[in-house]
ROKE-731094 format. One record per residue (C-alpha): z, x, y. Coordinates in steps of 0.5 Angstrom, whole numbers, padded with zeros to 4 digits, always signed. Example, Ala and Ser with C-alpha at 12.3 -4.5 7.8 and 13.67 -1.06 7.14 Angstrom:
REM residues 2
+0016+0025-0009;+0014+0027-0002;
This chain:
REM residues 80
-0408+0191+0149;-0405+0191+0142;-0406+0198+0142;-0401+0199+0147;-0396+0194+0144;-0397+0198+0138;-0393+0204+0142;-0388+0201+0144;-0380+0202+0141;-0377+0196+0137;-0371+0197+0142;-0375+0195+0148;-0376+0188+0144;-0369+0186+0142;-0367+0188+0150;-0373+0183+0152;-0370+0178+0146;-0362+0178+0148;-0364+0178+0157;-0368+0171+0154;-0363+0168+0149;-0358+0170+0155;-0362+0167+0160;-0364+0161+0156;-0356+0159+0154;-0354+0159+0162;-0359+0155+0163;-0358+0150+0157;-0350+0150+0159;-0350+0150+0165;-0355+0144+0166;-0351+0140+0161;-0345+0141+0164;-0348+0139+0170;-0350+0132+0167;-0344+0130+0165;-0340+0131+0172;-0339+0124+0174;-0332+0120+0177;-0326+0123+0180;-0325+0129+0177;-0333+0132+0178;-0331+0138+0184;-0327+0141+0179;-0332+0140+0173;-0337+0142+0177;-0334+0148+0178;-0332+0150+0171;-0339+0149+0170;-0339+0154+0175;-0334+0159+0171;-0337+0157+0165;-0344+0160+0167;-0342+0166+0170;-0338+0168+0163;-0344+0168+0160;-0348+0172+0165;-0342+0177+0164;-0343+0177+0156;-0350+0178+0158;-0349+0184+0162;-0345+0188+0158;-0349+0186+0152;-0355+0188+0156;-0351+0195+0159;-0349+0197+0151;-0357+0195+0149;-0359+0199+0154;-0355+0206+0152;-0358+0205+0145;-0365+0204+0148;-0364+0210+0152;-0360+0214+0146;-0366+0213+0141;-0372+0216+0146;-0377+0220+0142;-0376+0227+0143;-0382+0229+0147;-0381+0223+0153;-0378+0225+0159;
């Protein structure tokens, strides 16, 4: 199993570290928003909870379509 590890580009790593901190910080914003929703104003809280949220998965995807053209541009020769 590690062998097959040893094989892999370091790219494939950072793509797999910058998906999960994505992931993570959408999670940790969106559920400590949430929480702090309370009293007249909660509908609009929850929906710039909701703004917020998807601010951050767009960061993420645009960080993820950039790392994804550095990960396809530093393939190794012989790879098809």
């Amino acid at each position: 199993m590690f062998n097959r590890l040893r094989h892999v580009r370091k790219m494939t790593y950072v793509l797999w570290a910058w998906c999960l901190a994505i992931l993570a910080w959408a999670v940790a914003g969106g559920s400590s928003a949430a929480s702090t929703c309370h009293g007249t104003y909660a509908n609009a809280c929850q929906a710039g909870t909701g703004i917020g949220v998807a601010l951050i998965l767009f960061v993420g995807f645009c960080g993820f379509v950039f790392l994804s053209l550095i990960w396809f541009m530093t393939r190794p020769k012989g790879a098809s």
